[in-house]
N, C-alpha and C positions, 0 to 999 in steps of 0.2 A: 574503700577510699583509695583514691589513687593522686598521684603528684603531676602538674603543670609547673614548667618553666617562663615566667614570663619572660619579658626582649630588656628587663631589669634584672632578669637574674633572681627572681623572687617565686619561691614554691607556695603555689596554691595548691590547696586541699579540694579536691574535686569527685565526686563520685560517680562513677563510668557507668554509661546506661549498658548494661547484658543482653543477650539474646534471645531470651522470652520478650522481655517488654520490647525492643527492638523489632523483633517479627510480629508482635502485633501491632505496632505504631506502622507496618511497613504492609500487615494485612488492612489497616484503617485507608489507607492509603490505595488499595489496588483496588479496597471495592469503590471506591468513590472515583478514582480513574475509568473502572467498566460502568460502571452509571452514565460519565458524562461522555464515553466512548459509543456505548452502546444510543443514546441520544443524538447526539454526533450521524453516527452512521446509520438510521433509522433514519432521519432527516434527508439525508444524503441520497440515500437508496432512489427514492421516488425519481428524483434529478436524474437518477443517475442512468435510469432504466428506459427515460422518455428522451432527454435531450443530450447527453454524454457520450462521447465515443468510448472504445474500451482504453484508448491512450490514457484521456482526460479522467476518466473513472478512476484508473490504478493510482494517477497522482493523488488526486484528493484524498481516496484514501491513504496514499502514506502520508501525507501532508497531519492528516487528522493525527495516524497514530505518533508523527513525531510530536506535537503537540501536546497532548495529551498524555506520553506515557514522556517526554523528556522535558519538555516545556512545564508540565505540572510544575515539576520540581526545580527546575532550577529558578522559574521566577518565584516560586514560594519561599524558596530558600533563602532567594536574595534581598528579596522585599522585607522579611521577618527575620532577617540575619540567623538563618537556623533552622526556620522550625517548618514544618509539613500540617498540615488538617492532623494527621496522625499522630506526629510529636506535641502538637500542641494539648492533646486531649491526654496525653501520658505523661507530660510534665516532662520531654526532652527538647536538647538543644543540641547542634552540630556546631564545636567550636573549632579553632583553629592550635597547634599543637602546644601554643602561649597563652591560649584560655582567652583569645581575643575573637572577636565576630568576623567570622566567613565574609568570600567576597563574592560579585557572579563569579568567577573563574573556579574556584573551591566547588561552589555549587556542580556547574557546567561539567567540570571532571569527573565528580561523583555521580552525576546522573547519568555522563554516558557508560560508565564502568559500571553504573548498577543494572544499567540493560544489556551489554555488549558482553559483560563480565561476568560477573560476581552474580545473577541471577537468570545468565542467557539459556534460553532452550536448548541449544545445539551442544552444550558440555551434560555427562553423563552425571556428574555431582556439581553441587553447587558449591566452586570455587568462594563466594564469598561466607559463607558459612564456615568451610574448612578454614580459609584465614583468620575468620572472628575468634572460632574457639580455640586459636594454637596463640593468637597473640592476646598479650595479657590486657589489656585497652579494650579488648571486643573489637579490634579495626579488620572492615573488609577492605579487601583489595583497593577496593575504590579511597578508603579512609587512605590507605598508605601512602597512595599516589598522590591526591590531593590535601595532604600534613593534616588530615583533622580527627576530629572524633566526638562522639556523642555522649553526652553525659547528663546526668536528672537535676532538674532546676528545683526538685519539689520535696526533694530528701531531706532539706532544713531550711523552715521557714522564717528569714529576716526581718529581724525587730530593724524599722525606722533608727538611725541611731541619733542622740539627741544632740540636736544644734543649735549652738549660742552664741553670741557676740561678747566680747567682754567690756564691761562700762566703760572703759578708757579707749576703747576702739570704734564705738559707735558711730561718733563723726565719720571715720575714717569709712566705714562701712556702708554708712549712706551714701558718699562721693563716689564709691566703685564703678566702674563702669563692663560692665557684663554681656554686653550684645554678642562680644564675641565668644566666650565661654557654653561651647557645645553643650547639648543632652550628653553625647555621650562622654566625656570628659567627667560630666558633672554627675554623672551615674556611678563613675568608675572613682570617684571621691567619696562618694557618699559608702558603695560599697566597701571600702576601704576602713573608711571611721566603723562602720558597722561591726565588721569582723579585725578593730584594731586589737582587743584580746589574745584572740585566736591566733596573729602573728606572734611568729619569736622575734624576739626583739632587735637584732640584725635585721630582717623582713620588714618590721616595723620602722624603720628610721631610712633603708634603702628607699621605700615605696613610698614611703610619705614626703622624703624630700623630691622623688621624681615627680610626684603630682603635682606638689606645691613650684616645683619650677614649671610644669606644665602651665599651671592654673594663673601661675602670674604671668607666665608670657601676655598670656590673651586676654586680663585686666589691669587696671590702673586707675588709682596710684596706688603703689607699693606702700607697704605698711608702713608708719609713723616711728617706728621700734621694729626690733627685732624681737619675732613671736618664733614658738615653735611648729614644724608644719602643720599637724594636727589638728593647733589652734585654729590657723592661717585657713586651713581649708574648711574647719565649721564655720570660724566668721564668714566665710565667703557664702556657703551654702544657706546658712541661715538665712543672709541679705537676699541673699536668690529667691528663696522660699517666701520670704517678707512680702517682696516686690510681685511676686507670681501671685500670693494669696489678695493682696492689694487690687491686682493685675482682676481676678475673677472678684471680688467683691464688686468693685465698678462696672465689670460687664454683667454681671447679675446677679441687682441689689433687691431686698425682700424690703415691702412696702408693708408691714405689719400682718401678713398673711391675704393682702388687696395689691392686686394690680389690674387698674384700668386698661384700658385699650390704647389710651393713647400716652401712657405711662404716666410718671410721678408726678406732681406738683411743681410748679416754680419754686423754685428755692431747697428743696425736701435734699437733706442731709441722712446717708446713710446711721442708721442707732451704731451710738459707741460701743465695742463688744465689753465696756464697765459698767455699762449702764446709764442713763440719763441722771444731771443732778436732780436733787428735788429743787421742784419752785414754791415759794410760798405761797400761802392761801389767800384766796381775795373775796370778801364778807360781802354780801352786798348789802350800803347803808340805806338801802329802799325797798317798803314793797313789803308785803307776808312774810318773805322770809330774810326780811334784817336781823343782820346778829344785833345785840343791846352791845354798846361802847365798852361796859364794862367789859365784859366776855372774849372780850376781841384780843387777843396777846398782843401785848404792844412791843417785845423785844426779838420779832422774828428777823433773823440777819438778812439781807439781801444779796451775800456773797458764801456762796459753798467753802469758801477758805477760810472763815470766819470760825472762832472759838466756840464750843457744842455751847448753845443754852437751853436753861430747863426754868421756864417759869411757873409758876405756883399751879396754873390749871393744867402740868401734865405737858403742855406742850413740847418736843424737842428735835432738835437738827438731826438727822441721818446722816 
């Protein structure tokens, strides 16, 4: 395990991805680079031989390999805040030296320092290797320069932590207004309540009030009372969750295991997730199969809020 400083002053416990799983997240990576190289330039060849002069050939070719061996990376990096085809499949991530998400630039340096550097043909040993294994982080050259480092998302697996509103906050909860409260803000909340144990308690009262002023900047209205942040930021997440779950039941509702083609019925109301009330029974007084007057309970309530009754044949409210 190893320690991050966040820009709060707050150590996180993080676990540094090493150099075995590194060189194979980075062998995952070169063979899927000569795959789409070697198609690349198999494609290219035929062009190249019939209608190309040798000017026009040389560019394309470099053109392909900047692409390919620098462009891989650094648009994977940026888009995924981190991660490679290769990190993805080994459960790493490339952070920044506060344990917060890379930018393109982070990316862009580390990619050209991983070709030009740290893994170029024309140096005798591989400079970033030597720097990995003398600095205690595992950082190659390319990590140093551009403040980051890689470390395993998969070394412990994060319980949901559980979020609630408190009955006197409810009202308040529903009037929130949330549009502008980021994913990631709202990640880095949650993460937080997750692992609130696991802080020391300085840690725990520094991060939790930085969020919760985070978090109210960019909702409103401000709570009714003064709550602690902790609270402050499950009610928030919870409402978040509420309205998101809300959010996808409406966009797709189960029609009792039947959907038409041209969907629901007029009027059709998503099922309560409590259950539907019971309705009372309706006899028919005609025909084969009329009930006899007797037989017929005559004290069935018509309202589910109504006191349980139990008449002499067994009958009773649910």
């Amino acid at each position: 395990m190893s320690q991050l400083v966040t820009g709060e002053a707050v150590v996180l416990q993080v676990r540094i991805a090493r150099m075995p799983t590194r060189a194979l997240a980075c062998a995952i990576d070169v063979v899927i680079q000569g795959i789409v190289l070697t198609v690349l330039l198999t494609t290219l060849l035929g062009f190249m031989m019939t209608q190309a002069s040798d000017a026009l050939a040389g560019a394309l070719v470099f053109v392909v390999l900047v692409i390919v061996l620098i462009g891989y990376r650094v648009v994977m990096e940026t888009l995924t805040r981190g991660r490679t085809l290769g990190k993805m499949m080994l459960g790493l991530k490339v952070v920044r030296d506060d344990g917060s998400s890379i930018r393109f630039r982070h990316a862009l340096v580390r990619s050209l320092l991983w070709l030009f550097v740290d893994f170029a043909p024309w140096f005798a040993a591989s400079p970033g290797i030597v720097a990995s294994l003398m600095n205690k982080q595992g950082k190659r050259i390319g990590d140093i320069l551009a403040g980051t480092v890689v470390i395993r998302e998969r070394h412990q697996p994060m319980a949901s932590p559980p979020l609630f509103v408190p009955g006197h906050l409810v009202q308040w909860a529903q009037s929130l207004e949330l549009s502008r409260l980021s994913d990631e803000l709202a990640n880095t909340s949650r993460e937080y309540l997750a692992r609130y144990t696991e802080l020391e308690p300085g840690a725990r009262v520094a991060l939790g009030d930085a969020l919760a002023f985070r978090v109210g900047g960019v909702t409103a209205p401000a709570p009714p009372m003064a709550i602690p942040s902790p609270a402050f930021l499950s009610a928030v997440l919870a409402e978040r969750r509420r309205r998101e779950l809300a959010r996808l039941a409406t966009q797709r509702p189960t029609y009792g295991g039947y959907t038409g083609l041209f969907g629901p019925p007029n009027g059709y109301a998503p099922p309560s997730p409590y259950g539907a009330p019971p309705q009372p029974a309706v006899f028919p007084q005609q025909g084969p199969f009329a009930v006899p007057p007797q037989d017929v309970p005559q004290n069935l309530p018509q309202d589910p809020s109504q006191t349980t009754t139990v008449n002499p044949g067994g009958w009773h409210w649910v």
